[in-house]
C-alpha positions as a Markdown table, in Angstrom:
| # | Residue | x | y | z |
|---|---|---|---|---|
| 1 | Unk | 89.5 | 105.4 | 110.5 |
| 2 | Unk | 92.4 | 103.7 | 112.6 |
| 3 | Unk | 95.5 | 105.2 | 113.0 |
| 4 | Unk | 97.5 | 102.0 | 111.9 |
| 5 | Unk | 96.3 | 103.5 | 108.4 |
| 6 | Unk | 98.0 | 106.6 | 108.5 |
| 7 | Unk | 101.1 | 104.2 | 110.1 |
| 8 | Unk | 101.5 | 102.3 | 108.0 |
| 9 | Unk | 101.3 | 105.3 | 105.0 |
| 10 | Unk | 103.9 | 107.1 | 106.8 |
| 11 | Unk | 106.1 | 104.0 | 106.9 |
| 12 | Unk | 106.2 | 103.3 | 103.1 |
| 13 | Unk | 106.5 | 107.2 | 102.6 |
| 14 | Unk | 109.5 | 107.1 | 104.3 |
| 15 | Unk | 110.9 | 103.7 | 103.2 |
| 16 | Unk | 109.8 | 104.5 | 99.2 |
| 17 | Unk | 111.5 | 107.8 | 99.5 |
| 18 | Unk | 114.5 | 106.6 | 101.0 |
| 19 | Unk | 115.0 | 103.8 | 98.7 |
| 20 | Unk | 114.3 | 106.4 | 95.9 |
| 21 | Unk | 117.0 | 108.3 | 97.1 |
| 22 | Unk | 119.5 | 105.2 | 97.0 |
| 23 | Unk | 118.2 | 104.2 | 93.4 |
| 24 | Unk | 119.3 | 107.6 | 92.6 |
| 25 | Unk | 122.9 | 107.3 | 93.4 |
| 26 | Unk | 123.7 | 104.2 | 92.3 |
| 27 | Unk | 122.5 | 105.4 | 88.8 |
| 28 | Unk | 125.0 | 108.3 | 89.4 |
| 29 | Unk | 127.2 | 105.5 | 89.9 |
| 30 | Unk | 126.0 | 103.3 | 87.2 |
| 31 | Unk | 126.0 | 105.8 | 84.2 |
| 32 | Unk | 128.5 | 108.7 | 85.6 |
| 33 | Unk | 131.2 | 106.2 | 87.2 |
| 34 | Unk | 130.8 | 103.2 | 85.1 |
| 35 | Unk | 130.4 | 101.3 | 88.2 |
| 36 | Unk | 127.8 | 99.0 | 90.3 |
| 37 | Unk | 125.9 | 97.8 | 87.3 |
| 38 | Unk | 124.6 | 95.1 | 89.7 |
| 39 | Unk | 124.0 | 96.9 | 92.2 |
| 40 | Unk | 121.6 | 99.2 | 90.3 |
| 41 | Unk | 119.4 | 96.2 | 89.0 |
| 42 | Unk | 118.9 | 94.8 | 92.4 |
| 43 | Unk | 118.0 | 98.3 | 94.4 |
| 44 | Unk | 115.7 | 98.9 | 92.0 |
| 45 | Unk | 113.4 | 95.6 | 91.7 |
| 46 | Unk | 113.5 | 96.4 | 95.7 |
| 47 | Unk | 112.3 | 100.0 | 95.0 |
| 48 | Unk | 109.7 | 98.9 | 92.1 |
| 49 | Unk | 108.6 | 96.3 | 95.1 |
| 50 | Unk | 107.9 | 98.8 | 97.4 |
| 51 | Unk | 106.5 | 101.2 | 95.3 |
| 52 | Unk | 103.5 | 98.8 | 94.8 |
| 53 | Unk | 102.9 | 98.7 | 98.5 |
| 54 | Unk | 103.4 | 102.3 | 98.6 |
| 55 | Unk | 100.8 | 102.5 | 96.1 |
| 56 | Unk | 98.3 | 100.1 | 97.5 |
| 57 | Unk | 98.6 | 102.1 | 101.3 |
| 58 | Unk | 98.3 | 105.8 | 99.6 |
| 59 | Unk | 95.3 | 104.6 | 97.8 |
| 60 | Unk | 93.6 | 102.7 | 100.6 |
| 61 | Unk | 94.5 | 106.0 | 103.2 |
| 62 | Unk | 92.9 | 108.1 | 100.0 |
| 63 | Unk | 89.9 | 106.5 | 99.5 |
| 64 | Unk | 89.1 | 106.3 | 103.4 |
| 65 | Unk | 89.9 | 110.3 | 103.7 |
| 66 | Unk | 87.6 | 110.5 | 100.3 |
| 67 | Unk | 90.4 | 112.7 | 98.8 |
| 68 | Unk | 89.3 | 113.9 | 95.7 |
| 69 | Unk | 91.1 | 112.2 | 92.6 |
| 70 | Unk | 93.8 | 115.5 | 91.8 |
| 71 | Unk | 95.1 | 115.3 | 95.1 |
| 72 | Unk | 95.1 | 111.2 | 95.3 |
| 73 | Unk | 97.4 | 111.0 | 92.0 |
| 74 | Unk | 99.6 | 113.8 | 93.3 |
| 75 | Unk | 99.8 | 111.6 | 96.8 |
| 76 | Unk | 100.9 | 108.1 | 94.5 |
| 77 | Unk | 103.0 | 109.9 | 92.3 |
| 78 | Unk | 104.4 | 111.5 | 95.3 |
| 79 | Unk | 107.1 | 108.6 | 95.7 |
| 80 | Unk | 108.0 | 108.6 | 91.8 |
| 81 | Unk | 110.0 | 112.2 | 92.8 |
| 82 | Unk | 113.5 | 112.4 | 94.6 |
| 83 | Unk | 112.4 | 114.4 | 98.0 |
| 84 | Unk | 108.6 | 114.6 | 97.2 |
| 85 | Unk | 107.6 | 111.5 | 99.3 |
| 86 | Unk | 109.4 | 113.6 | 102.2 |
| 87 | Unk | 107.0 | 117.0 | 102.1 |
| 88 | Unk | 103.9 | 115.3 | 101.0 |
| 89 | Unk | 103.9 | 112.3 | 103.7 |
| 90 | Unk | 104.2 | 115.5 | 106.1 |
| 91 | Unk | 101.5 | 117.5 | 104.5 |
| 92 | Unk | 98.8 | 114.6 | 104.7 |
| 93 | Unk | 100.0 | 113.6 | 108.4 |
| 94 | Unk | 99.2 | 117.5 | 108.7 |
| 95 | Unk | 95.6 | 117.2 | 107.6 |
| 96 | Unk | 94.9 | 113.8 | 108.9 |
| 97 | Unk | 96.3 | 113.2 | 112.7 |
| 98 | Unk | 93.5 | 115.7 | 114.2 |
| 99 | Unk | 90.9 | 113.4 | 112.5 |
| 100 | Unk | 92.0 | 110.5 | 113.4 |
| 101 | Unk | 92.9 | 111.7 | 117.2 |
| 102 | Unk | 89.2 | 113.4 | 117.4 |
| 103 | Unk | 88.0 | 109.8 | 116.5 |
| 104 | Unk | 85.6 | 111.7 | 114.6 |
| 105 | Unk | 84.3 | 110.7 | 111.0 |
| 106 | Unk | 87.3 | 111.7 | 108.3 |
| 107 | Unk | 86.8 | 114.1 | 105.8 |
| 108 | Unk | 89.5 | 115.5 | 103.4 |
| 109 | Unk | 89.7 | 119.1 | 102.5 |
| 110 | Unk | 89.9 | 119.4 | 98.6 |
């Protein structure tokens, strides 16, 4: 497996999760503050947006590492959760970096 794989995961973790995070308070805004109505609508089309391409790298990185199915849905919903995008993107980099540095064929633990 290349390492621009795992890159490119880690980038949409973080960008996903991030933008996740922003979504978040400008609904605080939105419904607690009556304010940025606009705001809201456009942050998140750009979060549903990136979410897709979160998606599409998870699952591509998933079915390379041959991650059984349990821990692939827990990786995509991963970035559905406030904060979980953060611990899970560092959990997988975790189990993933030695195999790809090795160069060796990659297999997933269960």
């Amino acid at each position: 497996m290349k390492r621009s794989v795992l890159t490119r995961y880690r980038v949409m973790a973080y960008v996903t999760a991030v933008m996740l995070l922003v979504l978040c308070t400008c609904m605080v805004f939105k419904y607690g503050f009556d304010t940025g109505e606009g705001l809201t609508l456009v942050v998140s089309q750009i979060h549903g947006v990136l979410y897709i391409i979160y998606l599409i790298f998870a699952f591509d990185l998933g079915s390379k590492v041959k991650w059984p199915m349990g821990k692939l849905l827990w990786v995509l919903i991963s970035g559905t959760i406030p904060t979980a995008a953060f611990f899970v993107e560092r959990k997988v980099v975790r189990e993933i970096e030695p195999l790809v540095a090795d160069g060796s064929p990659v297999t997933a633990k269960a």
